[in-house]
Residue frames as a rotation matrix with the C-alpha (Angstrom) as fourth column:
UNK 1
0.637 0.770 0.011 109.15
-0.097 0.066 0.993 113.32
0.764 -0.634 0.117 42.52
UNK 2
-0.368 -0.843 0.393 110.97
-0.401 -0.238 -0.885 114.34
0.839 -0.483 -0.250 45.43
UNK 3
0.636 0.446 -0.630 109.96
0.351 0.561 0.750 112.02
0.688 -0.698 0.200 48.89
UNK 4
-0.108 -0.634 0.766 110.97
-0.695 -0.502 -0.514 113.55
0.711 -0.588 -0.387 52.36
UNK 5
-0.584 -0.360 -0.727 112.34
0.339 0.706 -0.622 111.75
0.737 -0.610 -0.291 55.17
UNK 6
0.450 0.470 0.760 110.52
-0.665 -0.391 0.636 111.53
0.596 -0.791 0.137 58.48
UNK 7
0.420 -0.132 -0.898 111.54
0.675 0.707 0.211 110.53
0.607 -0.694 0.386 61.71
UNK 8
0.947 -0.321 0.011 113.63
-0.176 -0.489 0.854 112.06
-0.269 -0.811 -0.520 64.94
UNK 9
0.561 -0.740 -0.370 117.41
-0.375 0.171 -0.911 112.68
0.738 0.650 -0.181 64.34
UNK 10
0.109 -0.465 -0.878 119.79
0.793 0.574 -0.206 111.19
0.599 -0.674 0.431 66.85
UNK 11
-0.890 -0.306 0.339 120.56
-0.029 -0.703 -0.710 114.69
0.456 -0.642 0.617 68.55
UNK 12
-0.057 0.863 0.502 116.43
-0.766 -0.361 0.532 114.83
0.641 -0.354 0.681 69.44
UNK 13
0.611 0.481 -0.629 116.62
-0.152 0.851 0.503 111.44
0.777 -0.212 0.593 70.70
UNK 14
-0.534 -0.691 -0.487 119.80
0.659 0.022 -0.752 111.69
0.530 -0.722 0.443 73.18
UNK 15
-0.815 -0.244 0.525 118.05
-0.241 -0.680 -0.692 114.62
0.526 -0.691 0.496 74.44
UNK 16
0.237 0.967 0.096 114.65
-0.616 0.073 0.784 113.08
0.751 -0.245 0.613 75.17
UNK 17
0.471 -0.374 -0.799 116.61
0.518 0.850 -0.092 109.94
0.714 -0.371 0.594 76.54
UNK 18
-0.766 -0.626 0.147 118.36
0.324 -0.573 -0.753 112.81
0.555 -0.529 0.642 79.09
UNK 19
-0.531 0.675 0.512 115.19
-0.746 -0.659 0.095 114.11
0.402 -0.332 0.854 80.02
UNK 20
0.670 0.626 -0.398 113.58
-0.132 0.629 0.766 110.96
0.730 -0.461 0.504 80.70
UNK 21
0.122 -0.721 -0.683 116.79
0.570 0.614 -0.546 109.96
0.812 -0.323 0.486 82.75
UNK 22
-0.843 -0.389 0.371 116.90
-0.011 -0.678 -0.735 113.29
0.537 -0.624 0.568 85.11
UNK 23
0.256 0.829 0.498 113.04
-0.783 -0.125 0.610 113.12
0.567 -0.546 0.616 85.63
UNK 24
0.645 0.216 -0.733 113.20
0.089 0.931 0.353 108.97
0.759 -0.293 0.582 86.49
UNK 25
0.075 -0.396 -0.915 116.24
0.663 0.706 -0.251 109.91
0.745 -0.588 0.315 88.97
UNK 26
-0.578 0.514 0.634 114.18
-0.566 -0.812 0.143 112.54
0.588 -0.276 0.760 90.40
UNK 27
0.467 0.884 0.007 110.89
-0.747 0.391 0.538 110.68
0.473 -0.257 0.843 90.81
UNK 28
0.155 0.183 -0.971 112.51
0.178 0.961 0.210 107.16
0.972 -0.205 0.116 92.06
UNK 29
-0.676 -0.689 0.261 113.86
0.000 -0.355 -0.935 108.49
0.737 -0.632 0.240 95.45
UNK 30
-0.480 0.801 0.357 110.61
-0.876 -0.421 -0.235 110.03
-0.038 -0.426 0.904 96.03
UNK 31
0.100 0.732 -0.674 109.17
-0.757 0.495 0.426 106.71
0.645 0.468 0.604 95.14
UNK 32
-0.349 -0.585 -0.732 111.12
0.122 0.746 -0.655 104.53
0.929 -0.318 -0.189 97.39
UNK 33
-0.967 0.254 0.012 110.39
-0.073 -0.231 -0.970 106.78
-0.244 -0.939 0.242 100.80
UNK 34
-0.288 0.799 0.527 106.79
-0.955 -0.198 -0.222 106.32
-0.073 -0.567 0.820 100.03
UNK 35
0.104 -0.256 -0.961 107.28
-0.578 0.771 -0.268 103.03
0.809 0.583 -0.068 99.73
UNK 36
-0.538 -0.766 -0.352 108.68
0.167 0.312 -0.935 102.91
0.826 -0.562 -0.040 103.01
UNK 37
-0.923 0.290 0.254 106.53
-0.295 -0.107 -0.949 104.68
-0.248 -0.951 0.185 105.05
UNK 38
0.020 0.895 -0.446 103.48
-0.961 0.141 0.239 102.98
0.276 0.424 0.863 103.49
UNK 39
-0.040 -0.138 -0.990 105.08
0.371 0.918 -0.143 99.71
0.928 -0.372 0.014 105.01
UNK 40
-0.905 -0.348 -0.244 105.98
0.248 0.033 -0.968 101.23
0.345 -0.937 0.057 108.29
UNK 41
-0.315 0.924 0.218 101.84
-0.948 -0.316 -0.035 102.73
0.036 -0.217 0.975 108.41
UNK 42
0.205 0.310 -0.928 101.06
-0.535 0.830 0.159 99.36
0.820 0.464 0.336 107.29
UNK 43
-0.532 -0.605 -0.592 103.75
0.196 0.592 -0.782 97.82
0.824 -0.532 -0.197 110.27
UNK 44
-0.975 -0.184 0.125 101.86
-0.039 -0.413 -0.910 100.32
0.219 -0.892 0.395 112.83
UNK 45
0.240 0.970 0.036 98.33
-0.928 0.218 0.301 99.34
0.284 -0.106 0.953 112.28
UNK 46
0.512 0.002 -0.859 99.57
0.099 0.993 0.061 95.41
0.853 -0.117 0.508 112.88
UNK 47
-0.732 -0.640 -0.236 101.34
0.271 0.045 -0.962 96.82
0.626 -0.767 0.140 116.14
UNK 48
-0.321 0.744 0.586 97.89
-0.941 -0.320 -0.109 98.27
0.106 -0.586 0.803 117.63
UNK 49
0.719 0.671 -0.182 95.90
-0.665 0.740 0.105 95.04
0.205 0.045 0.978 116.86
UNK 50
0.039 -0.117 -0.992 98.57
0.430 0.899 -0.089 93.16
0.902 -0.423 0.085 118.53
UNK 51
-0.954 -0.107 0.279 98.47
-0.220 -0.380 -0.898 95.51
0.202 -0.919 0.339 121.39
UNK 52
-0.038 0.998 0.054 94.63
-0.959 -0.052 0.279 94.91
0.281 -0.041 0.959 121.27
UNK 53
0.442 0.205 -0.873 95.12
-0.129 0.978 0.164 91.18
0.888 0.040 0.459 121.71
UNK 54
-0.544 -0.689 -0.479 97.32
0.299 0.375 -0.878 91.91
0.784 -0.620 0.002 124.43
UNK 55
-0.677 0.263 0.688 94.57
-0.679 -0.585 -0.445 93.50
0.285 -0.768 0.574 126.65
UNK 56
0.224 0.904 -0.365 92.13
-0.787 0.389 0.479 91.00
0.575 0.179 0.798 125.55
UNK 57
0.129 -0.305 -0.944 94.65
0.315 0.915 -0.252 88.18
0.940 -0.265 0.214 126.51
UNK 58
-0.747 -0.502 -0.435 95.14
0.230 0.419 -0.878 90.03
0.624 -0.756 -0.198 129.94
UNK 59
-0.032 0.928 0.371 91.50
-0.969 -0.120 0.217 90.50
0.246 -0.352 0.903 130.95
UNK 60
0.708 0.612 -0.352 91.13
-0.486 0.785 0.385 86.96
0.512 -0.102 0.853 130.29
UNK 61
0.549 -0.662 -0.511 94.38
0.459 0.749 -0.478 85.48
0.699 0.028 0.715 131.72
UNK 62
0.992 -0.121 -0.048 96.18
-0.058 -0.741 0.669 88.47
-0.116 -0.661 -0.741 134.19
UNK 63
-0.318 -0.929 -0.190 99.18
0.120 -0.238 0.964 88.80
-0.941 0.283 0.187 132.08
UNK 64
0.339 0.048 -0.940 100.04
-0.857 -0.396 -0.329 89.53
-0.388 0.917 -0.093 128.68
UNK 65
0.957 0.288 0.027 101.00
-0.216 0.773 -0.596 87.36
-0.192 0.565 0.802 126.12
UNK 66
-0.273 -0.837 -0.475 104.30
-0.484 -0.308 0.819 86.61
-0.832 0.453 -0.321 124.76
UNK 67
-0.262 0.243 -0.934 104.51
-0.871 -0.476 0.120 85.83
-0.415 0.845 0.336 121.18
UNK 68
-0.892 0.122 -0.434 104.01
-0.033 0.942 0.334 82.22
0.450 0.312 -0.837 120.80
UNK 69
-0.531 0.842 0.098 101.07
0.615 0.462 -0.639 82.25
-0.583 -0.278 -0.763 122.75
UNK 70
-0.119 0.280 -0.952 99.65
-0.429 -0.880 -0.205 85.60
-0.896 0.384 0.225 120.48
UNK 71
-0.609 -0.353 -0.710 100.50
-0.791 0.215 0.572 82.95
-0.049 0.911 -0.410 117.56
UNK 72
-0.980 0.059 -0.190 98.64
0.059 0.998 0.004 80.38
0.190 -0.007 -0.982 118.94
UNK 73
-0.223 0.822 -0.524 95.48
0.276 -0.462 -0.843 82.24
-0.935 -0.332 -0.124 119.56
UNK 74
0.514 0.346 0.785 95.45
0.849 -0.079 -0.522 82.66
-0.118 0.935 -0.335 115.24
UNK 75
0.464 -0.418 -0.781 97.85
-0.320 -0.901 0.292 85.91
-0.826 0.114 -0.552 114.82
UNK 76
0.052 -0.914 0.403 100.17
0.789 0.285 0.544 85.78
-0.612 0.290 0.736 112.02
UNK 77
-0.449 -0.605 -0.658 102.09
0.001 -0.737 0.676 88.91
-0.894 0.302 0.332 110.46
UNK 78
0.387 0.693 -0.609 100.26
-0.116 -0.618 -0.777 89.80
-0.915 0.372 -0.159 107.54
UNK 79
0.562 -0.254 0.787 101.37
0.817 0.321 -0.480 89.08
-0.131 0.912 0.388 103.75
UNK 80
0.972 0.218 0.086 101.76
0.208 -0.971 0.115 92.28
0.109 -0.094 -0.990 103.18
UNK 81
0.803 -0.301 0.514 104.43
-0.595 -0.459 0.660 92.70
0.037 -0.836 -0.548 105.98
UNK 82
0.664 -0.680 0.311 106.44
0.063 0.466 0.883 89.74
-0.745 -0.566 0.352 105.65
UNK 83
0.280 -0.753 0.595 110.11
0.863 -0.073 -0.500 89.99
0.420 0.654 0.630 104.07
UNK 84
0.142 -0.399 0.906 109.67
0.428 -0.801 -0.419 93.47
0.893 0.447 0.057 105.25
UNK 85
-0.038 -0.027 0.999 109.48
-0.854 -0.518 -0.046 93.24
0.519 -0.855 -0.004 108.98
UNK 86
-0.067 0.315 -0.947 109.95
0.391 0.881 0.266 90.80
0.918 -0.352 -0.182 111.89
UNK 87
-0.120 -0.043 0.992 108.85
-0.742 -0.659 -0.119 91.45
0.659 -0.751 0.047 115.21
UNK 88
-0.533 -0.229 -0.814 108.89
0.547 0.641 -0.539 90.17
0.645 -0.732 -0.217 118.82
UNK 89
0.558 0.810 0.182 106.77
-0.160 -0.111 0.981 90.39
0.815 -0.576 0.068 122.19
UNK 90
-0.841 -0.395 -0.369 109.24
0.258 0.307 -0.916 90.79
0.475 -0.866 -0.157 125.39
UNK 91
0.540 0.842 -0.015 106.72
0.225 -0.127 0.966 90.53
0.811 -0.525 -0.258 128.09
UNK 92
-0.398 -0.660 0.637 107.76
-0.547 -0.387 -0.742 92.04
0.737 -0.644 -0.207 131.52
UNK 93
-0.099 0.029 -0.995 108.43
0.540 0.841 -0.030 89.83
0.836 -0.540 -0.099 134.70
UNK 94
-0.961 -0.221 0.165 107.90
-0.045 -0.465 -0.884 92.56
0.272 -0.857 0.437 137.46
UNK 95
-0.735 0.652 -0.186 105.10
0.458 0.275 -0.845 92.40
-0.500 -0.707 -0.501 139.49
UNK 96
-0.088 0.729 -0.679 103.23
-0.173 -0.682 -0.710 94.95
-0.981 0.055 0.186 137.56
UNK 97
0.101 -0.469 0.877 102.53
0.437 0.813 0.385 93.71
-0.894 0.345 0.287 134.31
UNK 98
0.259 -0.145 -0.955 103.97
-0.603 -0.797 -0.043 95.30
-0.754 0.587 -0.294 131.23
UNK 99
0.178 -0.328 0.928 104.98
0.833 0.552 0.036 94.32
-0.523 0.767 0.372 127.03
UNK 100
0.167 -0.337 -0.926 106.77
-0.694 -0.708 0.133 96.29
-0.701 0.620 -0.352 124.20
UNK 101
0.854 -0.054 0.517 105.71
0.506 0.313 -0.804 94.81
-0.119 0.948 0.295 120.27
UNK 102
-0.098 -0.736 -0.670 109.09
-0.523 -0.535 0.664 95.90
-0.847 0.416 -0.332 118.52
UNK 103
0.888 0.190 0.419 108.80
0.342 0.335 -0.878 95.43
-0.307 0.923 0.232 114.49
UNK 104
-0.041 -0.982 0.187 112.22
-0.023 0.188 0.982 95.09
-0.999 0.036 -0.031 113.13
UNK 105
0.608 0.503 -0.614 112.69
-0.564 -0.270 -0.780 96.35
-0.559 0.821 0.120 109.56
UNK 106
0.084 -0.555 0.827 114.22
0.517 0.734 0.440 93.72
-0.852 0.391 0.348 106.76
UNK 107
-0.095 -0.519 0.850 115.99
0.994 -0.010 0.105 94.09
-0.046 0.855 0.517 103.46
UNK 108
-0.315 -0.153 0.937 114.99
0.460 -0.888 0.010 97.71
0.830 0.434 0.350 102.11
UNK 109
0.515 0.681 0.520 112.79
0.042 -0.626 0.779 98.92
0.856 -0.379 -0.351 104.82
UNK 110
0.323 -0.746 -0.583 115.65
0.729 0.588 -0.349 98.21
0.603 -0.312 0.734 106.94
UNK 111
-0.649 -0.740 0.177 117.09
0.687 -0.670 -0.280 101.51
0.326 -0.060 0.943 106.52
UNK 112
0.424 0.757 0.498 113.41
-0.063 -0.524 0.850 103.01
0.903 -0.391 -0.174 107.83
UNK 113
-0.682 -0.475 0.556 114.53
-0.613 -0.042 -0.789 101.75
0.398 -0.879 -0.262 111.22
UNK 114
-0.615 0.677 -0.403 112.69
0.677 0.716 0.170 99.84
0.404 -0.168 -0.899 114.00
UNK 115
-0.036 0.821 0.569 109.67
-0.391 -0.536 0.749 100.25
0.920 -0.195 0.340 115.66
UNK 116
-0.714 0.118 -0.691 108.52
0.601 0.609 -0.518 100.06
0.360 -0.785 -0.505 119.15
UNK 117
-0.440 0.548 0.711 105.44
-0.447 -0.821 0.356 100.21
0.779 -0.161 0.606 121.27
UNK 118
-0.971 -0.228 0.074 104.76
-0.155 0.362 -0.919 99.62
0.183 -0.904 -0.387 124.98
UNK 119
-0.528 0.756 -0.387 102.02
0.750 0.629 0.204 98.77
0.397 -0.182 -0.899 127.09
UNK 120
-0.201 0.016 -0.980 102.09
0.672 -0.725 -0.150 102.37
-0.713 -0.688 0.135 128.25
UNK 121
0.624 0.771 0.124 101.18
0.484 -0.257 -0.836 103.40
-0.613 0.582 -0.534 124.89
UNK 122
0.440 -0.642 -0.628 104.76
-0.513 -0.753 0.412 105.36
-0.737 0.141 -0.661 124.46
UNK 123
0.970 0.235 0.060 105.44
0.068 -0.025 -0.997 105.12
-0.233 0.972 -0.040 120.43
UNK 124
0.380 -0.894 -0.238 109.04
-0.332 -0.372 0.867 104.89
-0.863 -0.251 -0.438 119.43
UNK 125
-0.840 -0.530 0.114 110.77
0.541 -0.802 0.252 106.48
-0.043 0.273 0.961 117.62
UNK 126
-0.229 0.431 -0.873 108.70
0.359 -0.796 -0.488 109.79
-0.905 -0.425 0.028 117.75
UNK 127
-0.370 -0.294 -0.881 109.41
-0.470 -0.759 0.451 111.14
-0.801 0.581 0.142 114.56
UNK 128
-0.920 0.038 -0.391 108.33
-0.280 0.636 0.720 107.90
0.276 0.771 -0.574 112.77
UNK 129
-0.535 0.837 -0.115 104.98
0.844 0.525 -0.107 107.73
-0.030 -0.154 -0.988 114.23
């Protein structure tokens, strides 16, 4: 009675272990940028809805906010968002009154870049929005 072997020999298994290794350093790249710009969509919906608070705050008040008061009115940066972005509220001091939300990427999303957006509506970078 003669009993055959089963299984995978070591040549089938180096190559599967090759193939998994070229797809995975394919696919992670691709995995990372959407990663990124799924934070930075994420960064640019929490820049409108503080630009929304800033109109609200200067209907009621005839200025804008700067960020401590925006904080004190119940704002705070999303779960989501934090680790991966900090931002700031410079409020302009010229007669006319004016603010620019800049979100300021951390650790990985770093290398996305920042954001900015004015009171004039003007989106920056271009290419990232």
């Amino acid at each position: 009675m003669k009993h055959s072997q089963r299984g995978f020999t070591l040549i089938e298994l180096m190559i599967t272990c090759a193939i998994v290794a070229v797809l995975a350093a394919v696919a992670y790249p691709s995995y990372t940028k959407h990663v990124q710009k799924s934070n930075r969509r994420a960064a640019q919906a929490q820049m409108l809805d503080i630009a929304n608070r800033e109109q609200q705050y200067l209907l009621a008040n005839r200025s804008y906010a700067t960020k401590a008061q925006i904080e004190s009115g119940g704002y705070a940066l999303p779960t989501p968002l934090v680790g991966k972005y900090s931002y700031d509220i410079t409020v302009g001091s010229s007669t006319v009154p004016a603010f620019t939300v800049t979100f300021t990427g951390l650790s990985s999303q770093a290398q996305d870049g920042n954001l900015t957006y004015t009171s004039d509506g003007v989106k920056s970078p271009a290419d990232k929005w």
